[in-house]
Structure formats: structure tokens, C-alpha cells
N, C-alpha and C positions, 0 to 999 in steps of 0.2 A: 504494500500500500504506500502510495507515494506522500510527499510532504503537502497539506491541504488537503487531502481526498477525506472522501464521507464516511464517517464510521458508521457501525450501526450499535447506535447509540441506545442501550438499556437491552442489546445482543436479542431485540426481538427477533422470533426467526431463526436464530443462529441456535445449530446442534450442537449442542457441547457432550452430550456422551449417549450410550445406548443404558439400555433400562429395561427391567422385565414386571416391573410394578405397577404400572397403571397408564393407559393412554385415550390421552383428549383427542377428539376427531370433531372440530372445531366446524366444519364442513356438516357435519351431518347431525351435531348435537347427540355426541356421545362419549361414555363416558367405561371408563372399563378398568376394574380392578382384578389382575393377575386372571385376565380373561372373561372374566365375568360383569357384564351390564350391572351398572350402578341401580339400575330400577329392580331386576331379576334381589340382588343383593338386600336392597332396602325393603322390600318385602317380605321377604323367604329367609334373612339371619336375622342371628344379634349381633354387637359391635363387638362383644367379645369372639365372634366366629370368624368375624370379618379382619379383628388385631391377629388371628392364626394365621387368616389367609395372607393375608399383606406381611406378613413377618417371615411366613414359613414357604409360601408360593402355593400352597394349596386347600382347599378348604377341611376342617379338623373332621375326625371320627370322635364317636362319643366321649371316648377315654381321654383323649388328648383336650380337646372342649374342657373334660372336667378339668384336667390338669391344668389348662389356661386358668380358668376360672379360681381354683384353689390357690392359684401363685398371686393373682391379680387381689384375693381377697384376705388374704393373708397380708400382702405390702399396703395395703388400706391405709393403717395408722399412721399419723406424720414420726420420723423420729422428734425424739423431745428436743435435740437442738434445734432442730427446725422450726419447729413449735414458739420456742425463745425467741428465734430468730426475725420471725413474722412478730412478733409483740413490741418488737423494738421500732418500728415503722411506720413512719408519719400516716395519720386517719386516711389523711387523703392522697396518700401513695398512690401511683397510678397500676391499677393493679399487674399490668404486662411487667412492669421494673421488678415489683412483687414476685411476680410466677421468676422472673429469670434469674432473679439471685435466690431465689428456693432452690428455682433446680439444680444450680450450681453446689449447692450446698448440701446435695440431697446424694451428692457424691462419694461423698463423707461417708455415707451409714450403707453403702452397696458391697457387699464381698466380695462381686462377681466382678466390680470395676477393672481389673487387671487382667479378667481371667483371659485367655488364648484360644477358646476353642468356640464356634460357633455358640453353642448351646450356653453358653458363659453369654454372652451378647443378649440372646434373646430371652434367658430371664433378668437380664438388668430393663430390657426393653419393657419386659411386662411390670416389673417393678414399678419404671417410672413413668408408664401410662395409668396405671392403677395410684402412683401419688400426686400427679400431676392435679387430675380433678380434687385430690384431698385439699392438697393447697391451696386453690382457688374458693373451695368453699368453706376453708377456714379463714380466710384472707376475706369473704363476704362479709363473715359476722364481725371478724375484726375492726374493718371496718367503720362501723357502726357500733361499735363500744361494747361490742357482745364478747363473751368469752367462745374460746374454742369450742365448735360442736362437738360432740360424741362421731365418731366416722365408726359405723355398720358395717362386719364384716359378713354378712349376711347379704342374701338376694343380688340382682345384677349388677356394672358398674353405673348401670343409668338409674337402676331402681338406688342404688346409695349414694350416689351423687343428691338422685333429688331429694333425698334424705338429709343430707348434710347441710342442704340448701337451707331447706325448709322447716329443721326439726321434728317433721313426721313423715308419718309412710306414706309416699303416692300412691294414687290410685293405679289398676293397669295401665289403665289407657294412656296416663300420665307418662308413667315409664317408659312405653312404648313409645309412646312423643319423641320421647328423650332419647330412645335408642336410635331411632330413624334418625334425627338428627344429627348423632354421634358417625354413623356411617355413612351419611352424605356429606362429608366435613373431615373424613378421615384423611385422606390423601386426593393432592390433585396434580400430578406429576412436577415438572421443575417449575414451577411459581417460585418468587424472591425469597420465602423464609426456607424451603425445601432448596433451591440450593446455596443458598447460607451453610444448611444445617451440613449438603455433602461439599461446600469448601475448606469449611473447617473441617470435615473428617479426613479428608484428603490429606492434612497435615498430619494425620494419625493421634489427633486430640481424643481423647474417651466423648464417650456418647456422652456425657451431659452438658459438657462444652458444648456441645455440637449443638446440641437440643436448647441448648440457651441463647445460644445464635440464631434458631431460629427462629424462637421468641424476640427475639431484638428486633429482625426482620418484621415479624407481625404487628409490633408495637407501632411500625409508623403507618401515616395514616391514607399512602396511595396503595397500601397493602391491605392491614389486618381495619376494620372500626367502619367498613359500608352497609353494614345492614344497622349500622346505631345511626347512621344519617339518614337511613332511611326510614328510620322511627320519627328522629327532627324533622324530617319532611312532612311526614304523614303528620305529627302533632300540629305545624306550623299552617297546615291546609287546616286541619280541624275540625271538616266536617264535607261531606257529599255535597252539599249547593258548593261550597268553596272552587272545588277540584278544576274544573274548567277555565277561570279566568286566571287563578293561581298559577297553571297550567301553560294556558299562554303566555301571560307576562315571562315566566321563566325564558322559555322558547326563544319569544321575540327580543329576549334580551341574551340568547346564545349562553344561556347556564345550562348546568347538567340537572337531567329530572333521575335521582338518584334508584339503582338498582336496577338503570335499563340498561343492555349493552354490558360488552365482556369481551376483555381481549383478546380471547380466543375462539366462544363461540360465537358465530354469524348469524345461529339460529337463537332458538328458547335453549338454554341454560336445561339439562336431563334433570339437574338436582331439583331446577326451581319444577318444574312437573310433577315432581312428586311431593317436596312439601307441600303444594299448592293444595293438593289433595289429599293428602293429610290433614294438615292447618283446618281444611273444612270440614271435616269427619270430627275434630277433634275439638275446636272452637265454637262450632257453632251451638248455639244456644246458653252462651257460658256471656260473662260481661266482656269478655276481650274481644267478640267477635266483632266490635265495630271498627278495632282496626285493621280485621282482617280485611272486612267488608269495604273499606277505606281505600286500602292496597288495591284490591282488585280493579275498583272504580278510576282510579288512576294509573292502574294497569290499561286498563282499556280507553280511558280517555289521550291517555298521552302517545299512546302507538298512533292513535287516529290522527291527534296532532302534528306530531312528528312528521308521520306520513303527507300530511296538509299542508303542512309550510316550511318544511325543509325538503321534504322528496324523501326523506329515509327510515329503515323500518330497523326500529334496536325491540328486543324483547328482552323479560327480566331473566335477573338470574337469580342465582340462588340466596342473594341478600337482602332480593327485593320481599321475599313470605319469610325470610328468617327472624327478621326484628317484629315482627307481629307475634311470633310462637315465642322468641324468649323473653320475649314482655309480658307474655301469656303465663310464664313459667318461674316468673318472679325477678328476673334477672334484671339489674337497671343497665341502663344503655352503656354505663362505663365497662362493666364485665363484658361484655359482646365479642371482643377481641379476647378475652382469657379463656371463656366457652370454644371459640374457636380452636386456641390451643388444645385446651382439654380433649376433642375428637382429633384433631391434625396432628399430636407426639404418635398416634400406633403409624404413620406415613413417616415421618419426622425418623422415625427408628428406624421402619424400611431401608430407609433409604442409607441412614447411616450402616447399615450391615452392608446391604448391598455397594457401597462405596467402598469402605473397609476393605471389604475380600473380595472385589474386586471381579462379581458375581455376575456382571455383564461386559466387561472387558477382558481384555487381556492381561492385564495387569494393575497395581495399585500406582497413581499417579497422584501428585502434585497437583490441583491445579495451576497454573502462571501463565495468564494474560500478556498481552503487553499491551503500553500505552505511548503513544505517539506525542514528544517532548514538543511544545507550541508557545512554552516559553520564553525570557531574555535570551537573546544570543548577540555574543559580540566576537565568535569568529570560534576557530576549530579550536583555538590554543583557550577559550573562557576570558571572562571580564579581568580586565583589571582590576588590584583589591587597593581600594582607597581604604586608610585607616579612619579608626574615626574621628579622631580630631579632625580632620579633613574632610568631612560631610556636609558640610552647610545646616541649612537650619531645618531638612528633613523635609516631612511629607505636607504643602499646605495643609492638608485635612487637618493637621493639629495635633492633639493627644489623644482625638479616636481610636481604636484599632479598625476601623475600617480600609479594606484597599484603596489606597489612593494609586490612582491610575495616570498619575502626570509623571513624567524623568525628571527627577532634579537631581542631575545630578550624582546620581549613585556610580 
């Protein structure tokens, strides 16, 4: 690539490695883990069957099921420095900062963290998928000036999850909400915290490093926090007459109408298909239904819009029915991105094994980019070095640290 030419900036596009865990076909609105349709999957498992399949490449047999489940319900309990750890933490921590130095720390209390042999890997994985949601729902009550919940070793990860949340036992259906959710959220092949999580293993850091990178990555806000804007959205409308003129204005003023459109799919978003149908099996007749009811209406007004005064047709994705269900399920709009974590660590670890051992390549590699220098240059041999007494009086800007973008002189 010559000096000047186009990079492809944020490597949309660009293949950086082969993969046997899950693939987007962005064309057709589909959606596949280790072979299997995300709908087929969201259906017919649990999310613990689904943390087998994505960890192990195949779907579990009874025994091995149980076995997940026993390992996963056993690592339940936070350790107690962990425990300290999160009490030490300003109220209003943002709780991704939260989740990411938990799990760093959650390194500490794993025996398997050094171990060498696949099987060492994949119960550190179930470990820190099974404590990942502990922290988060102990970091809820925290919070809010509550003491640490009781964490249930008992019943599913979504049925004690929403236990931990809420201090009592869901109902089915509830859990079942919760599990659907868990495995349309589990993995979505290389998105920015997924490969965060395999840059950093690539340097042969242990999984929690890895896994707290990729919570870093989710933390920011072109990534992980669009189905929390699409709850501000939906609240800021506030009611079905609103939704059309609200609608417009946005449009005609070339803002985004949140949860439509996806950088990969062209079509409908397979996840948002099936919450969508969920969400209304499951909301309806409950008080939350009006934002479900809300979503839709501006599902379907703003496609017509779009299509009316721009020429273009975006459909939702999956963040556009998600913040209606975990608003449903008690969750405030700040937790949205940590829920997501909570389903995204069993991908998160995929991927970290499969990068490790190097289970779709050839080999275990490094990754190293390179970046094209566009820089000062004052010839092949570098600047001359003015000392400092000989600098003049520095940058107009002042005592800023802002770039000051004038020569003076240096």
C-alpha cells in the first residue's frame, strides 16, 4: 500500500482469520452456531446446551449436559475477595468497569488458570460464565445500597440469574424469557469485543484477561448500550399518537431512528425475529406491554418513512425488542451492556480456546497489524533535536493539553 492510499479503516470487510464457531450471512439474514440456525437453537435448547455446543463444537448428551450444569452451579458463589472487592466501588460505578475488574480478579480463585490441557480451558470457561452473571447481579443490589444477594445453586443459569436479580423465584415462562435471551446474545462471530477478546489471547494472556478485554470493548458505546437507547427513544416518543411526527423530524433532520439497520445484516436481524415473538407471547397482557407495543409501532412507522423520504429500507435488529424485554425483567437501562456480557462470555471463551490452540489455523499466531506513519517528517536521517532552552515560547494554545496544530518552531 502506497504512501496516501485508502485504508480500510475499522478493517470492515477485511478476513482476519478462519473460524468454526459461528457464521453471519448478512445477505440472507442468518445466523449459525457450530452449524446450527440460531432460531432451530432458540427454540429446541437451553443456554447451558448451547455454552456445550459453542465450547465443545457439538451439541451435549445427557451426561455431559448434566456435567455442564453441575460445574456451572457449583462456581455460582462469588469468591469472598470478590465479594470485598465489589463493596469497595463507587454506587455509581458504571457497571461494565465493574464486570471487568471482577473478572480480572476472579482469576485469583481459578485452579484450572494455568492448566495445559484443553479440558483445563473449558472448565475455567464454564466457571467464568457461571460467575460472570453472579457479579453482575450482585453489583445490581450493590448498587443501590442493598447487600449481596444469596446466588442459588439450584435450577438453570437463567432461572438463578433471575433469582439473584430479583430475590425470588421466576416464574417459567420468566426463565424461559431469560434463556432465549441468553442464547441469542451468546456469540456473534468477530464483532469488536470478540476480537479484542482473540487479540489479546493471541499474546497467550489466560482467559480472563482476554474476557476482560472484551468487556472493555463492550463498554463503549458504538458497540455494547443500543438496545438502552432504544428504550430513550421509545421513552422520549412516549406514546403511539407521538411516533409519526417524532419520526419524521428525526428523518428530516438525518438522525438515526435507533435499532434499525446492522452492519452486517441487509435484511431483518434472525435474532430480532425471534424475540419479537417471544416478547409477545410473553408481555403481552403484563404492564410492560406498552413498550413493547410502542417498539412495534415504530417498527413499522419508521420502515415506511424511511422508505418515503430517503429511498431506503433498514429493519430492526436485535436491540430494537431487547430493551423492551429487559425492562420487562427488571433490568435499568445502565445494566443492558452487562446482561449482554453475561450471554456473550460462553462466545467470548469460544473463541478464546479456539484462538489458543489454534483450532482453525495452522498455527498459534501473534496478531501485528501494521500502521502507515502520516506523521512529522523532516527527511530519512529525522528532525533535528532542538534542546529546550531553545524552544521558544511553545504551543499558542497555551497551557491546554490540546493539539495545537500550528509549527512553531519545534
Amino acid at each position: 500500500m502506497g504512501e496516501g492510499a485508502t485504508k480500510n479503516i475499522g478493517l470492515r470487510g477485511v478476513t482476519v482469520a478462519d473460524s468454526k464457531i459461528s457464521k453471519v450471512d448478512g445477505e440472507n439474514g442468518l445466523l449459525i452456531y457450530r452449524g446450527y440456525s440460531i432460531q432451530d437453537l432458540s427454540a429446541n435448547t437451553s443456554y447451558e446446551e448451547v455454552v456445550y455446543l459453542l465450547l465443545m463444537g457439538r451439541l451435549p448428551t445427557v451426561d455431559e449436559l448434566k456435567n455442564v450444569q453441575d460445574i456451572m452451579r457449583e462456581a455460582r458463589p462469588l469468591p469472598t475477595a470478590v465479594v470485598k472487592q465489589l463493596q469497595t466501588r463507587k454506587a455509581d460505578a458504571d457497571p461494565m468497569d465493574v464486570l471487568q475488574s471482577a473478572i480480572a480478579a476472579l482469576a485469583d480463585a481459578d485452579p484450572d488458570l494455568r492448566g495445559k490441557e484443553r479440558s483445563d480451558r473449558v472448565t475455567s470457561s464454564l466457571r467464568l460464565i457461571s460467575r460472570t452473571a453472579s457479579v453482575v447481579a450482585t453489583w445490581f443490589h450493590l448498587s443501590q445500597g442493598h447487600d449481596p444477594p444469596p446466588i442459588d445453586q439450584e435450577g438453570s443459569h437463567a432461572f438463578a440469574f433471575l433469582k439473584a436479580l430479583w430475590g425470588k423465584d421466576p416464574t417459567l415462562a420468566e426463565a424461559h424469557l431469560m434463556d432465549i435471551l441468553l442464547v441469542l446474545h451468546a456469540e456473534h462471530t468477530f464483532n469488536a469485543s470478540t476480537f479484542a477478546v482473540r487479540e489479546v489471547a493471541s499474546t497467550r494472556a489466560h482467559l480472563y484477561a482476554s474476557v476482560a478485554a472484551g468487556v472493555g470493548a463492550l463498554s463503549g458505546p458504538l458497540h455494547g448500550g443500543a438496545n438502552a437507547r432504544v428504550m430513550h427513544m421509545l421513552r422520549d416518543i412516549g406514546d403511539e399518537a407521538n411516533v409519526e411526527p417524532w419520526l419524521r423530524h428525526r428523518i428530516d433532520t438525518n438522525q438515526r431512528v435507533m435499532g434499525l439497520g446492522h452492519a452486517v445484516y441487509k435484511v431483518i436481524d434472525p435474532r430480532a425475529i425471534v424475540l419479537k415473538q417471544v416478547a409477545e407471547q410473553t408481555l403481552t397482557g403484563t404492564r410492560d406491554q406498552r413498550w413493547f407495543d410502542l417498539a412495534l409501532k415504530v417498527d413499522e412507522t419508521a420502515r415506511r418513512l424511511l422508505k418515503e423520504m430517503k429511498g431506503i429500507e433498514l429493519y430492526p435488529n436485535v436491540d430494537f425488542f431487547s430493551g423492551a424485554v429487559l425492562s420487562a425483567l427488571g433490568l435499568s437501562d445502565v445494566f443492558y451492556p452487562a446482561f449482554f456480557a453475561v450471554s456473550r462470555t460462553a462466545g467470548w471463551c469460544a473463541h478464546y480456546i479456539e484462538e489458543e490452540r489454534a483450532e482453525a489455523q495452522p498455527k498459534p499466531t501473534i496478531y501485528r497489524p501494521r500502521a502507515n506513519y502520516i506523521g512529522r517528517s523532516c527527511g530519512p536521517q529525522g528532525c533535528k533535536f532542538v534542546p529546550l532552552e531553545q524552544r521558544g515560547a511553545g504551543c499558542p494554545c497555551g497551557d491546554s493539553l490540546n493539539t495545537c496544530e500550528e509549527e512553531v518552531g519545534l
